[in-house]
Each structure stands twice: as structure tokens, then as C-alpha cells.
LUMLOMI-449305 format. One record per residue (C-alpha): residue number from 1; z, x, y. Coordinates in steps of 0.05 Angstrom, whole numbers, always signed. Layout:
N
> NUM; Z; X; Y
...
//
This chain:
635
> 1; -128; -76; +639
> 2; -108; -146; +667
> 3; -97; -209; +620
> 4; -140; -267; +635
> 5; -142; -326; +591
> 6; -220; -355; +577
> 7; -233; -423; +542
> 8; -227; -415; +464
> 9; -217; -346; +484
> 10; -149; -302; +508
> 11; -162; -246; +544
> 12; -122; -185; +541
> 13; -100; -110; +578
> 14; -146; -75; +526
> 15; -180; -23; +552
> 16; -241; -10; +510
> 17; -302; +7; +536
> 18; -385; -4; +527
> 19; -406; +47; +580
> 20; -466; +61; +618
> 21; -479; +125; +671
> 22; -512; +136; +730
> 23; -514; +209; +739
> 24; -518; +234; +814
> 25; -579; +278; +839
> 26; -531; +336; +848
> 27; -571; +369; +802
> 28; -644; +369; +799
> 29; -651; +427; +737
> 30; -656; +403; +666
> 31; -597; +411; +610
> 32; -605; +415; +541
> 33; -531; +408; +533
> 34; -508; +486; +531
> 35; -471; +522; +572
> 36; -491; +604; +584
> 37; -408; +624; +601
> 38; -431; +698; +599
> 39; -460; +709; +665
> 40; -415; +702; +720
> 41; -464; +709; +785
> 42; -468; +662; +836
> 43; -545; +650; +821
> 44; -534; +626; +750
> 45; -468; +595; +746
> 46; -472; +526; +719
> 47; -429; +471; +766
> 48; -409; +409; +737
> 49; -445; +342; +769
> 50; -414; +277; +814
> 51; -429; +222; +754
> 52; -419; +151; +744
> 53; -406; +109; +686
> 54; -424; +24; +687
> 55; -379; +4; +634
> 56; -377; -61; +596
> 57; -310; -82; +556
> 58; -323; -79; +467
> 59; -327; -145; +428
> 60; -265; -175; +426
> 61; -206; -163; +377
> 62; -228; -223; +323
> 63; -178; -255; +270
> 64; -211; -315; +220
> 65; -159; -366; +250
> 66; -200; -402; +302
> 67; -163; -383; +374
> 68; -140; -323; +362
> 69; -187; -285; +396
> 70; -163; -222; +439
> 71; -216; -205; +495
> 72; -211; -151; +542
> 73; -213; -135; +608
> 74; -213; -71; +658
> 75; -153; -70; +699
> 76; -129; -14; +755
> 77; -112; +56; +740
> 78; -160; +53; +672
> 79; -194; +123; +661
> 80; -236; +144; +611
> 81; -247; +213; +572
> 82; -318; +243; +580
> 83; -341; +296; +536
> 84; -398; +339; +559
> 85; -384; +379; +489
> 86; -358; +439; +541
> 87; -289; +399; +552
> 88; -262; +335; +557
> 89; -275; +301; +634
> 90; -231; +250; +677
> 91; -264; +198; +702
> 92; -226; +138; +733
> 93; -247; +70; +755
> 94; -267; +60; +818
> 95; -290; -21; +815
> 96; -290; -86; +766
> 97; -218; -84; +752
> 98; -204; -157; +726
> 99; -272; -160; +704
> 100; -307; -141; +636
> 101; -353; -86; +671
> 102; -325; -35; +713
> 103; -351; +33; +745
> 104; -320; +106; +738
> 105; -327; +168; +772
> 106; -314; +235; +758
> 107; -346; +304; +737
> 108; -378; +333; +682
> 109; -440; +387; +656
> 110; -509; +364; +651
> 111; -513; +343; +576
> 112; -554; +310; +527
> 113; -512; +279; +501
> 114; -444; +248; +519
> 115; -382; +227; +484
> 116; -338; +182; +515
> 117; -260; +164; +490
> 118; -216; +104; +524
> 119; -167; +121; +535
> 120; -161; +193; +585
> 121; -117; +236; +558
> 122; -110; +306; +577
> 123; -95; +335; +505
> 124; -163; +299; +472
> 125; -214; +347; +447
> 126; -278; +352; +411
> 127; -289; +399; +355
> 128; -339; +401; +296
> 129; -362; +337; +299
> 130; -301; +299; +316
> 131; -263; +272; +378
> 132; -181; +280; +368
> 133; -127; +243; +403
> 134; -66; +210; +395
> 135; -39; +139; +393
> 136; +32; +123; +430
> 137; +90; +105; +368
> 138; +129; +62; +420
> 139; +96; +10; +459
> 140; +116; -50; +500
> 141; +114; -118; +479
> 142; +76; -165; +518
> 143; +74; -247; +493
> 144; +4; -264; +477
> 145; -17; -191; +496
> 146; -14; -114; +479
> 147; +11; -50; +514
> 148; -42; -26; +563
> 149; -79; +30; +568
> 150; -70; +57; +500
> 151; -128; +21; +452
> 152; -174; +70; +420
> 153; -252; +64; +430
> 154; -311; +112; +432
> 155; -374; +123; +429
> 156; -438; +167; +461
> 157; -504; +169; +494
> 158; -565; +211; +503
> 159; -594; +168; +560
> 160; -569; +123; +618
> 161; -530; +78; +572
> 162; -467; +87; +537
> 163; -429; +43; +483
> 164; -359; +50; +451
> 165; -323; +12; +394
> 166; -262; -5; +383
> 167; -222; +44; +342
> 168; -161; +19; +320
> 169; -136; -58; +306
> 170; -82; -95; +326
> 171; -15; -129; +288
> 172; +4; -199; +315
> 173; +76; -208; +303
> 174; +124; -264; +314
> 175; +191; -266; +298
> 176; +233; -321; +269
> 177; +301; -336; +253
> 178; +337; -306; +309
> 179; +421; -310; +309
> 180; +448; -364; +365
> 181; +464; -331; +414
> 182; +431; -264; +412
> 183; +361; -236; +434
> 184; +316; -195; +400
> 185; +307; -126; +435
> 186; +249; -86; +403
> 187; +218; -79; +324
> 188; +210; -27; +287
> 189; +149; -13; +233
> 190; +149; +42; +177
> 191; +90; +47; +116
> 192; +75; +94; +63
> 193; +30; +127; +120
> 194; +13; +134; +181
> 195; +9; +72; +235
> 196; +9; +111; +306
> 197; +6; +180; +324
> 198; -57; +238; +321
> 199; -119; +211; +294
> 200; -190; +230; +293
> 201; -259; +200; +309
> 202; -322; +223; +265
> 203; -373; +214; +321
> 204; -429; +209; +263
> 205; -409; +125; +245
> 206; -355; +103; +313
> 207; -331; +66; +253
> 208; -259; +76; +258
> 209; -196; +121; +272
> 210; -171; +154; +218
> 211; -96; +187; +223
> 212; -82; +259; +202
> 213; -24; +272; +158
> 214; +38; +304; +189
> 215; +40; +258; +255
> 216; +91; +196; +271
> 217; +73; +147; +219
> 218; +133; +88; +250
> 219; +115; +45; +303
> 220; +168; +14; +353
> 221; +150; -51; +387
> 222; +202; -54; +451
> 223; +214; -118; +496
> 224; +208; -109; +571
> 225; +274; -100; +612
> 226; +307; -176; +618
> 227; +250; -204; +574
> 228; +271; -200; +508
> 229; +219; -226; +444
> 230; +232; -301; +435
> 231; +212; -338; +379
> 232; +148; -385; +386
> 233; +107; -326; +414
> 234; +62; -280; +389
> 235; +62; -201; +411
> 236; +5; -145; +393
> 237; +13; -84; +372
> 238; -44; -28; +366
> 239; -42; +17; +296
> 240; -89; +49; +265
> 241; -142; +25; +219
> 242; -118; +17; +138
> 243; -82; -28; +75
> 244; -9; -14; +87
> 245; +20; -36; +14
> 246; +106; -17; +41
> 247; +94; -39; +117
> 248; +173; -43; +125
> 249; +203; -69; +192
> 250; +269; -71; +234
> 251; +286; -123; +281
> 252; +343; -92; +330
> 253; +384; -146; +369
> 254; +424; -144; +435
> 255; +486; -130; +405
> 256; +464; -62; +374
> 257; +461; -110; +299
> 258; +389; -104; +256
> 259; +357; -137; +202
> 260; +308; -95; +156
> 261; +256; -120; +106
> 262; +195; -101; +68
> 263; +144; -143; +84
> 264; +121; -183; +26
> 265; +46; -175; +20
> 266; -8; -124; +35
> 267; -26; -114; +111
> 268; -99; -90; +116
> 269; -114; -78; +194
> 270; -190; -59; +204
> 271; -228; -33; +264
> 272; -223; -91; +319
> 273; -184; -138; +281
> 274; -128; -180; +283
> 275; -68; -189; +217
> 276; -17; -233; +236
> 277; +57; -212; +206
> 278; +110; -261; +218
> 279; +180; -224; +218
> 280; +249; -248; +206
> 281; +306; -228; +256
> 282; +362; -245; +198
> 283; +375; -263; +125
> 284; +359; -338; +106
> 285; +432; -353; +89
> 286; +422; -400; +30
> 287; +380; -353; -17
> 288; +314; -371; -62
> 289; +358; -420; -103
> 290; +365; -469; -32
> 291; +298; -462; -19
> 292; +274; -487; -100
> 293; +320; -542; -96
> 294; +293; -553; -24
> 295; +229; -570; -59
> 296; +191; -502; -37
> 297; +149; -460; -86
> 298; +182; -394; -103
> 299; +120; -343; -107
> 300; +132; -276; -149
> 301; +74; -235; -166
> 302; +20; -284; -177
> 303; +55; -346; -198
> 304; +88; -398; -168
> 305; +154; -428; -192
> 306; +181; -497; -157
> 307; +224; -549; -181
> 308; +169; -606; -182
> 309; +133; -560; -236
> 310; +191; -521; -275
> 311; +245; -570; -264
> 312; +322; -558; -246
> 313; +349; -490; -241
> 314; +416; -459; -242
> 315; +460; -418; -196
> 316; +502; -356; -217
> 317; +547; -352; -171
> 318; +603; -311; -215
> 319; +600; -264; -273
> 320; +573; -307; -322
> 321; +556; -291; -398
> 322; +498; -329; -419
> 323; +501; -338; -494
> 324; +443; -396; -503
> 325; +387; -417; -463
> 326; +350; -484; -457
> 327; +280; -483; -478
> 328; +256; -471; -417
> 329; +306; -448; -360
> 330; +305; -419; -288
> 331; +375; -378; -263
> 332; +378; -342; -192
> 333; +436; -295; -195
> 334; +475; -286; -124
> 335; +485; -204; -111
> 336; +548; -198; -125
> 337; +541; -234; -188
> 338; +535; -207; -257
> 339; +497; -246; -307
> 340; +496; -219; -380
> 341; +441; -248; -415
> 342; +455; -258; -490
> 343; +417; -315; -518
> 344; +416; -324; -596
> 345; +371; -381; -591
> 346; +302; -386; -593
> 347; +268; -416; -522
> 348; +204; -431; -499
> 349; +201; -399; -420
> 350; +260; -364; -388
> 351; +266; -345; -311
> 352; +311; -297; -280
> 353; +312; -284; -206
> 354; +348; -247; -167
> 355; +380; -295; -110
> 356; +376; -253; -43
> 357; +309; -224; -28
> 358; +332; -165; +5
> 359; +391; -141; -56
> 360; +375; -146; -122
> 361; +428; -181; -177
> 362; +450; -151; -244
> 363; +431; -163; -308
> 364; +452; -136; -369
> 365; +412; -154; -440
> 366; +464; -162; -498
> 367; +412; -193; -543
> 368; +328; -194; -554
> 369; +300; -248; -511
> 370; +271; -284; -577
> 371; +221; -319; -547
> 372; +180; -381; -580
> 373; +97; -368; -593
> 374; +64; -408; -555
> 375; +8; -399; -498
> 376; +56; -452; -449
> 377; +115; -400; -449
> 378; +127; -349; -403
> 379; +198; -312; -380
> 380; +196; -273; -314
> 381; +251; -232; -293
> 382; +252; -218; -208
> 383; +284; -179; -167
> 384; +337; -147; -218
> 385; +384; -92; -223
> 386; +365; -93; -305
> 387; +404; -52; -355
> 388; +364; -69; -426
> 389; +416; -28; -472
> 390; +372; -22; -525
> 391; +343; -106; -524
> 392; +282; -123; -497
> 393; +239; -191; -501
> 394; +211; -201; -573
> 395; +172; -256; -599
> 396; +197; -302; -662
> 397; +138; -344; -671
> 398; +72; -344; -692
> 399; +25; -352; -642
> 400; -9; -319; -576
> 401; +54; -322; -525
> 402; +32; -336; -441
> 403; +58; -286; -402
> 404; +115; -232; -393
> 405; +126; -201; -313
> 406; +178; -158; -294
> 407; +163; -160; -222
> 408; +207; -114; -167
> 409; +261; -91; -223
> 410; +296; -32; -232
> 411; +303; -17; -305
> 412; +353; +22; -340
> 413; +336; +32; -402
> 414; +379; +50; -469
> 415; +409; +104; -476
> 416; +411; +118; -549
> 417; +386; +183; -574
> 418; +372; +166; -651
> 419; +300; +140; -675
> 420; +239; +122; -645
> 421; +252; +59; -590
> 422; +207; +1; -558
> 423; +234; -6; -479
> 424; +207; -69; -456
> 425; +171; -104; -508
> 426; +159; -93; -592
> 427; +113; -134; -635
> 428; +127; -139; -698
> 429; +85; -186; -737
> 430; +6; -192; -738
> 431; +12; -266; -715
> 432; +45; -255; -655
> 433; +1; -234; -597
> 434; +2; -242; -518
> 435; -40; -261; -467
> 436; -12; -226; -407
> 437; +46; -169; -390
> 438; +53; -151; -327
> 439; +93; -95; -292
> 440; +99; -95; -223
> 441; +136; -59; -165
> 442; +195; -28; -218
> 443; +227; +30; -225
> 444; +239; +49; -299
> 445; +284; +98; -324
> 446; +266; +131; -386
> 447; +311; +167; -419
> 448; +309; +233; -445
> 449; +313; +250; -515
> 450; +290; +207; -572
> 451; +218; +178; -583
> 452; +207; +123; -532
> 453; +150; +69; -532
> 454; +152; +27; -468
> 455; +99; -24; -521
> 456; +110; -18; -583
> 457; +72; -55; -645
> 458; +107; -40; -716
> 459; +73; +4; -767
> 460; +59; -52; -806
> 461; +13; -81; -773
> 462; -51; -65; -794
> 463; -106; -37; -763
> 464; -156; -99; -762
> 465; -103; -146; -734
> 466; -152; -165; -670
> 467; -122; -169; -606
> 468; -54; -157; -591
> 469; -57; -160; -514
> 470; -108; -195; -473
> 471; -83; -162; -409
> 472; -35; -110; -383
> 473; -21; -100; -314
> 474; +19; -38; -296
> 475; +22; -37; -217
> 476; +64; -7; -163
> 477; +114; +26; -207
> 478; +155; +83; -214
> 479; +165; +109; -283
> 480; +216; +167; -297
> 481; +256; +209; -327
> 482; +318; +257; -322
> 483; +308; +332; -298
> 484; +303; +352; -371
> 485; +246; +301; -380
> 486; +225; +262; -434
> 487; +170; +295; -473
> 488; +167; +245; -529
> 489; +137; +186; -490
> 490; +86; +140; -494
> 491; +73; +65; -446
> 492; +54; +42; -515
> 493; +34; +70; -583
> 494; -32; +71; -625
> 495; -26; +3; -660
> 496; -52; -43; -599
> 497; -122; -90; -582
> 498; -120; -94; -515
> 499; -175; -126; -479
> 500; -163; -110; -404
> 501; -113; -54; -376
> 502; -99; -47; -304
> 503; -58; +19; -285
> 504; -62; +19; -205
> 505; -19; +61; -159
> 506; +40; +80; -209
> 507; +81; +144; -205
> 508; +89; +189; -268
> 509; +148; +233; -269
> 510; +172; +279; -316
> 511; +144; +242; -378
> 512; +102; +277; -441
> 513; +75; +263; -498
> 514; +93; +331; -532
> 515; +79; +317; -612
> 516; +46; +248; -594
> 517; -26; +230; -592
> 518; -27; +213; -506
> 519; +16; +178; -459
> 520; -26; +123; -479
> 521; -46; +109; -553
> 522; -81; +47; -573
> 523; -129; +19; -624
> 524; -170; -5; -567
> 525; -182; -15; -510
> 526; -247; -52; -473
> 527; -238; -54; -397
> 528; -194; -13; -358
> 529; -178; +3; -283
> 530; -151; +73; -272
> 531; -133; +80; -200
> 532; -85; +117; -146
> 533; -43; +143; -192
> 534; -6; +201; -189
> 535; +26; +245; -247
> 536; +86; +291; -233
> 537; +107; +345; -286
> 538; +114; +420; -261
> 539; +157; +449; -315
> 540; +152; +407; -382
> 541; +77; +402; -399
> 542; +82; +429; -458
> 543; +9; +438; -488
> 544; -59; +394; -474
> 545; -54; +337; -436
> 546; -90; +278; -457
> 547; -79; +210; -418
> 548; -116; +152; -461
> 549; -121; +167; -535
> 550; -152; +121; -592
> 551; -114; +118; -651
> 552; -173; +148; -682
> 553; -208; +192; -637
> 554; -277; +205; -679
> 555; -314; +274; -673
> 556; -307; +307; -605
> 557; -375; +304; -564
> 558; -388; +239; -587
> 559; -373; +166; -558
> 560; -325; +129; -589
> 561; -329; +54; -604
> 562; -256; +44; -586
> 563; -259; +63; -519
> 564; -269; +25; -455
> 565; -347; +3; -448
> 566; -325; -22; -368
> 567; -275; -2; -311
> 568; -257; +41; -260
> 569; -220; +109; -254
> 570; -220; +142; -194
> 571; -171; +171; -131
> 572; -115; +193; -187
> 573; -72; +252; -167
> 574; -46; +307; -223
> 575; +9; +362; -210
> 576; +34; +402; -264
> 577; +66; +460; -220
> 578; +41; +529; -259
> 579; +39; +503; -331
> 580; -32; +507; -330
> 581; -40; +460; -388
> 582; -111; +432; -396
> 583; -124; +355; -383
> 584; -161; +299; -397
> 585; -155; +230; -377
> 586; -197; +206; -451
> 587; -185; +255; -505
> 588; -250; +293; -521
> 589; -269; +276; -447
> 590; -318; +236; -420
> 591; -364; +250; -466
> 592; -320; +200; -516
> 593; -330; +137; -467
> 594; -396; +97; -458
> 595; -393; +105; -382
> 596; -456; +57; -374
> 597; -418; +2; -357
> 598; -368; +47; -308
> 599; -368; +37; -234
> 600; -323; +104; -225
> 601; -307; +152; -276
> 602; -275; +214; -244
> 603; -217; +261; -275
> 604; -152; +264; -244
> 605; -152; +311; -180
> 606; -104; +373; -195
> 607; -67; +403; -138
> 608; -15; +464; -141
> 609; +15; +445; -77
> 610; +73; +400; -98
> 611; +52; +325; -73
> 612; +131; +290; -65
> 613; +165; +308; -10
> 614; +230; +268; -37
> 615; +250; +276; -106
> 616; +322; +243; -126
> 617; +336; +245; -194
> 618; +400; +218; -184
> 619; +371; +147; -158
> 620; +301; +142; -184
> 621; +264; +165; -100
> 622; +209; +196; -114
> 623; +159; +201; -42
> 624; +93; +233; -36
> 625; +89; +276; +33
> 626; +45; +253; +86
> 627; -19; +289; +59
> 628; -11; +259; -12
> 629; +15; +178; +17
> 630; -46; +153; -14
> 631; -30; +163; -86
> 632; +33; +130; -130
> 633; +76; +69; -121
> 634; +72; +49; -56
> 635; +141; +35; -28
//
């Protein structure tokens, strides 16, 4: 389809149709839309009809920033798919290229009904209630445009008029940043699942494409021969419709050099919309630490950090040994730095962050973070290499304490074998709560052996202390252990108040509570969000399986006050290869929780197909296959 450019309104080679047919009087008999295939004499044999289609371009490709519209247009050699539910039909244009309504011809049975599919391709069928076809991985990059003659839309008819939606959306990229001196010759896109390649069409709703496991998932964005992507314009891609959490891209430059990156929020892409990505063709030379004393906010997780608000920071630039902290400080640690963080001193907020965005520093603990109570403080440790030996934050005052994040860490925890352990975080006196912990995008090792709490309150806090936690926030993470497993493990034992718990899209591997009352033990909890998780354990569950456990359970078949009263658990994933253990996700089932108040409540879904396709002990990889993308830490 051409490009034309409307006021308030640019106009693009998307071929995506709103149809209408005039059918030829060929034909004179009535259909009812079979086909008799038995009877091969002249008399009876059914003939396909001359046909043609009026069709009218879809609503335009819409995105909330005003301008940004993408209309479309028929241009020459467009050809549309007709399905007469015998076999899929040709039919090309024959008029209104340029325009917004154009007319095709071609051939098809008598019907009544019709399906129609832009764009015509030869391998697109329809069986049992759906259309199937296949979007291109590797498309050509056009400035202020997309490839042509590739955009899904469909639809059907049972009369003289035919309309189609659009199927798939579109990505607007730009790319910034490029070297002097060199040109940027295509980009590359890869997610946790699939952006191009087969997808299907449930002709019940038109609503949107939906890809099938096992095809292309990548995407490759190429510039035209001697017209290479320049910065200050904007290209279109076509994917699929879906929330890609990992959309990771490659920019590839003249010289054979690339630059790769996971992009650093969610991109949701819906049916005939627009979500702008803006790429980088290189590394920012100067690091997060230029940009804070630049005067730009630093955003990790969902906080801000800039030097108007936190004041000066500091630059590790060497292997440094911290031994005392300010009261409230902010480091950045350059790559191929080593920072070991052993502060004796008491402080009120610390902030670690790892310098580079796309390599993570080291840091090694030598010493509890002792942190100060008070609802002001806060540490935050970012985008770390993070070997705890044994320490962990721990509070040494009174008081309900702000907020603890380890955001896009990889943790290596101790490796002592003696005792019980806290990983990340112990509390140890009734008086010292917190008001938000928050782990997102890590990869934790556990390691095997001893008793390990990742939370941990002290025995001696008693059970009518109130609440310990007002909300934990486990997201995106990875938690493991060795081969062997640990099956003495718990996120955090039966001591804790916690008022809201969010566990979204983590991975469970190799981790069990053998001996222990659940993976998770509390004294209560009252909201919770249980969601795309997935639990991996084949060989060392070792008897029942329960996931959330009160510290006192009451009678089984009854509800039990300490349970959640609100929340959410749904779309979790369970594989426990052929130990056959029973599960639950509350002990004494759902019978236990007051599910009034629940908008989801649904067990974990068991599979005995094994859902990772990529398990690496050896450096904490752990992928779901195709099928299974939607469940785990999304990477």
C-alpha cells in the first residue's frame, strides 16, 4: 500500500482491509455454504464463481500522543485471502490503489459465509474455527512507515458487505546515540515469546492474533540498501499483539560492531496500536553517576534518586573497602570495580548502584547493614553482582524502617552449612518493623544444606507483636538452588504480620521445605497476589507440598483467621517431574481461606512435561520453552 501523508494524520503502506463483495451472476443456484465432493459428474459438479470484493482500509493504527496516527492505504500488487470454508481464494486488486477503498477479483464457492485475511498467502488455512498464517520475522524499515504488505487483518460476512480488523500492532522505534561516523544497518528484537512468526485468528471475536508456541519469536528490523536508520526518525514495525516484560534488542552498525540492551520497561502492543521504543545504538560513556551529577533523576524500580533530592554521591572507581558510611549515602560502583561494603556504623539511608547499566558491579558484604529505625530511611542496592557471606541488612533501632529494594541483583548467598540462616533480611526485636521490602528482577542463589530463611524474625518475638511488614514485593525473580537442592527452605518463617504480599512472575527451582511448615510460613497474612509463577522441582519433593502456611493452621476444613481475606492467585505453573507429591497452595486448601473477598483463587496448574527448556546450574539460566514463556521471571 502507498504512503500518503493527511492533515493531523500520516498515512501509511498498511494493507488492512474493511471489505465488501459483489458476487457475479455466474451462478444463479443457491449455497448454503457446503460443498458435495463425492459426485464427480458433469451435471452436479460445483464450479467456483467470478467475485468481487469493495474494500475499505481499517481504522487507523492509533497511539495517545496526538500525531501519531498511522492510516492506511491500498497500494498495487495488494491481494487478499478469501475463504469460502472449502480453501483459501486469491483475489487481487484490480482498482483504488492510493486510495482507502479498492476492488478485488478473483474466484471462490458460493458460501454463506466468507472469511477474508489481508494479507494473500498461499500457506493460510481455515480449520475449526480459526484462520492460520504467518507473520514475516525480517522486515524493512521505512522512516515514518512500515513494511508493506505484511499487516494482519480479518474478518467475514454473510451478505454483500465485508469488514476486517486489524490483527496485530505496530512498534515505533527510533534510535539514538549513534557512533560518528558509522550508520546503523538493521535492529534486532528478542522477548520471552513470540513477536513474528505463525499465529492464529479465532474468527468468533476478530479481536486479535495470537502466536503459537514453537515459531520465530525475534524480529529483525533491516534498513534499505544505501539508506541506513538515522537518528531523528521514527520506523514501524508489525508484531504481534501482547506485554513483552524482556523485549531485548540489537542495533548492528556498518562496520559489522552492535550494541545490545534490555529494554527498560514493559512493552504492551495491542490490536491496532502504536508503543513507541526509543533504542540506543551505543553505551552512554559516562555511566549513571554523570548523569546524577548532571542533575537527572536516576529511576530504579519505583523510586527516583537525583542529586537535588538525595544530595552528592560518590564514585568507585577502584577496589575500595568501605568501612563507615554517612547517614545517608549514594555510591555507583564502575564494572570493574570492587566495592566491599563493611560499615560498623549505624546510618540512616544507604544506596548502592551499579555504574554501567548494561554490566553489573561487585559487592561484597563484610558486615550487617545496621540500619537506623526510622520511616525516612531506605537503602537500595541496583544492579549488583552481590556476594552477602553470611551479612545481610538488619535494623538497630526501634522504630518502623521505609523501605529495603534489591532491584536487578544477582545474589550469592553464604555458604555456611551450620545452623539455621536469614539471607536477606532478620528481625530481631519486636520494635523494629518495616514498611516496604521489595525484590525485584534478582537471581538468588540459595545454597544447599543448612536451614535457610530468605526473612527471618527471631523466636523471641512473640506472637502478638502486630505487624512486622506492611508490604512485600517479590517480582521478576529467579530463586535457586544447586542440583542437590535445598530442601530446608523457606522466603520467610512463621513469626511475620504482613499486611500485603505480592509474589508475581518468580521462578522456583529446586527449593523445599522438607521438615518445615511451607515455603512460606507466617503469622499472617491479609492481602496477597499470587500470580505467573512457576515452581520447578522433579526429583527432591520430598512429601506434601504446601505453599502458604499459618504458623497455626487451625482444624482442616475450616477457614482460618490468619489467612488472606483479599487477593489474587491465578496463571501459576507447578512441575514436580514423577514425584507425585500432593499440593496445595494454602495448607488444608481452599477451604482454610475466606475467598469472599478473592478476585481469583485457582491452584497451581501441574504439568509432567518439563516447562524449561534451559537449565544451567552452573550460572543461575533457567528458561521456560516456548509453550510455557508465560510463566516465571521474565528475562
Amino acid at each position: 500500500m502507498k504512503s500518503k501523508v493527511l492533515t493531523h494524520i500520516l498515512c501509511t503502506s498498511l494493507a488492512a482491509a474493511c471489505c465488501m463483495f459483489a458476487v457475479s451472476c455466474e451462478k444463479a443456484a443457491e449455497s448454503d455454504g457446503t460443498t458435495d465432493k463425492t459426485d464427480d459428474s458433469d451435471d452436479d459438479k460445483e464450479e467456483k464463481i467470478g467475485m468481487v470484493f469493495v474494500a475499505d482500509s481499517p481504522e487507523p493504527f492509533s497511539q495517545s500522543i496526538p500525531g501519531s496516527t498511522i492510516a492506511v492505504l491500498w497500494s498495487e500488487n495488494d491481494a487478499l485471502s478469501i475463504f469460502d470454508k472449502t480453501g483459501n481464494n486469491r483475489f487481487t486488486i484490480t482498482s483504488g490503489a492510493g486510495q482507502n477503498e479498492g476492488n478485488f477479483a478473483g474466484e471462490a464457492y458460493e458460501a454463506a459465509e466468507y472469511l477474508a485475511l489481508y494479507p494473500y498467502s498461499e500457506d493460510a488455512v481455515y480449520s475449526d474455527g480459526y484462520i492460520f498464517s504467518s507473520l514475516p520475522a525480517e522486515q524493512t524499515a521505512i522512516a515514518g512507515s512500515f513494511d508493506t504488505m505484511l499487516n494482519p487483518a480479518a474478518g467475514s460476512s454473510t451478505d454483500n458487505e465485508l469488514s476486517l480488523r486489524n490483527m496485530a500492532g505496530l512498534i515505533a522505534l527510533s534510535v539514538g546515540n549513534i557512533p560518528d561516523g558509522k550508520t546503523v544497518q538493521s535492529v534486532t528484537f528478542e522477548a520471552e515469546k513470540n513477536l513474528t512468526g505463525d499465529y492464529k485468528i479465532d474468527i468468533a471475536t476478530f479481536s486479535a492474533a495470537e502466536g503459537i508456541s514453537g515459531s520465530a519469536s525475534g524480529l529483525t528490523v533491516r534498513a534499505p540498501e544505501d539508506e541506513p536508520l538515522a537518528e531523528g526518525n521514527t520506523y514501524y514495525a508489525v508484531v504481534l499483539p501482547g506485554t513483552y516484560y524482556s523485549l531485548r534488542y540489537t542495533v548492528i552498525l556498518d562496520d559489522g560492531t552492535s550494541y545490545s540492551q534490555t529494554y527498560r520497561e514493559t512493552v504492551t502492543v495491542g490490536a491496532g496500536s502504536i508503543s513507541p521504543v526509543a533504542l540506543s545504538a551505543a553505551q552512554k560513556t559516562e555511566g549513571l553517576y554523570a548523569r546524577y551529577i548532571g542533575g537527572e533523576e536516576i529511576s530504579i524500580g519505583d523510586r527516583t534518586y537525583s542529586q537535588e533530592k538525595n544530595g552528592s554521591a560518590v564514585l568507585i572507581s577502584e577496589n575500595t573497602v568501605l568501612d563507615k558510611v554517612p547517614a545517608s549515602g549514594i555510591y555507583f560502583v564502575d564494572p570493574d570495580a570492587t566495592l566491599s561494603c563493611s560499615p560498623a556504623n549505624t546510618f540512616l539511608s544507604l544506596v548502592v548502584i551499579g555504574n554501567d547499566p548494561g554490566r553489573k558491579s561487585t559487592v561484597e558484604l563484610g558486615h550487617n547493614l545496621q540500619y537506623n529505625g526510622s520511616p525516612d530511611g531506605f537503602i537500595c542496592l541496583y544492579n549488583l553482582n552481590l556476594k552477602t557471606n553470611g551479612f545481610m541488612p538488619q535494623a538497630y533501632g526501634d522504630g518502623a524502617y521505609g523501605y529495603i529494594g534489591f532491584i536487578d541483583c544477582d545474589i550469592e548467598t553464604s555458604t555456611d552449612n551450620t545452623g539455621a540462616a536469614a539471607l536477606l533480611l532478620s528481625k530481631t526485636n519486636i520494635n523494629r518493623d518495616h514498611d516496604e521490602f521489595v525484590l525485584d528482577g534478582c537471581n538468588i542463589h540459595i545454597q544447599p544444606g543448612a536451614k535457610r530463611f530468605l526473612l527471618s524474625n527471631s523466636a523471641n518475638i512473640s506472637s502478638d507483636s502486630g505487624e512486622d511488614f506492611r508490604k512485600i514485593v517479590f517480582r521478576n525473580n529467579i530463586f535457586w538452588s544447586d542440583e542437590t537442592a535445598n530442601t530446608s527452605f523457606k522466603f520467610f518463617n512463621e513469626f511475620a504480620g504482613i499486611e500485603e504480599f505480592i509474589f508475581e512472575r518468580n521462578t522456583i527451582v529446586n527449593l523445599f521445605s522438607f521438615n518445615l511448615s511451607g515455603l512460606f510460613s507466617y503469622r499472617y497474612i491479609h492481602k496477597i497476589s499470587i500470580e505467573d509463577n512457576l515452581y520447578w522441582n522433579p526429583e527432591n519433593v520430598l512429601q506434601y507440598l504446601g505453599f502458604f502456611y499459618p504458623q497455626d493452621p487451625g482444624p482442616a476444613g475450616s477457614v482460618h483467621p490468619s489467612n488472606p481475606t483479599e487477593g489474587s492467585c491465578r496463571h501459576n505453573l507447578l512441575y514436580q517431574g514423577n514425584c507425585g507429591q500432593n499440593t496445595a497452595v494454602f495448607v488444608n486448601g481452599w477451604t482454610a481461606v475466606n475467598i469472599a473477598g478473592w478476585t481469583a483463587h485457582e491452584d497451581f496448574t501441574g504439568t509432567d512435561e518439563n516447562p524449561l527448556s534451559v537449565t544451567d546450574f552452573t550460572n543461575g539460566v533457567f528458561t521456560p520453552s516456548d509453550q510455557y514463556s508465560g510463566y516465571g521471571a521474565q528475562r
